[in-house]
C-alpha positions, 0 to 999 in steps of 0.5 A: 500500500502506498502512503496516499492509502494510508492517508485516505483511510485514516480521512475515512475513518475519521470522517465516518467517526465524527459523523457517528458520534454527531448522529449517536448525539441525536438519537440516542441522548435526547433528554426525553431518552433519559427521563423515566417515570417511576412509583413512589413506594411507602417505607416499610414500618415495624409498626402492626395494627391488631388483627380484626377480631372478625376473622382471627378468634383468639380461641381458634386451634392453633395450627403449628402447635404439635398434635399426637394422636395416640402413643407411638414409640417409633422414632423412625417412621419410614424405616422398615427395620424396627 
């Protein structure tokens, strides 16, 4: 290649990047682009309002608590060896 080359690819390089930077400018980083609408969220508290009587009953079962129907002594359920 001869010097004349050179030259002319480095003035199309250049020329090719300027032209993107300038139309990059128009079309990717309009403020409009950059604006975003979002929802306000409410912070979280540790604060709990008493649970409405109507559907929580203090003298309901309560269904963690541990229920043993008659007296097993396998510790071992799913085992077969006994």
């Amino acid at each position: 290649m001869k010097r004349k080359d050179f030259t002319l690819i480095a003035a199309a390089i250049f020329v090719s990047a300027l032209a993107s930077f300038f139309i990059s400018k128009v079309l990717f980083n309009s403020p409009k682009n950059r604006q975003q609408p979002v929802e306000v969220v409410n912070p979280i508290t540790a604060d709990f309002n008493k649970p409405d009587s109507k559907y929580f009953n203090k003298d309901a079962v309560n269904p963690t608590k541990l229920i043993q129907i008659g007296e097993n002594q396998n510790t071992t359920p799913f085992n077969t060896k006994q």
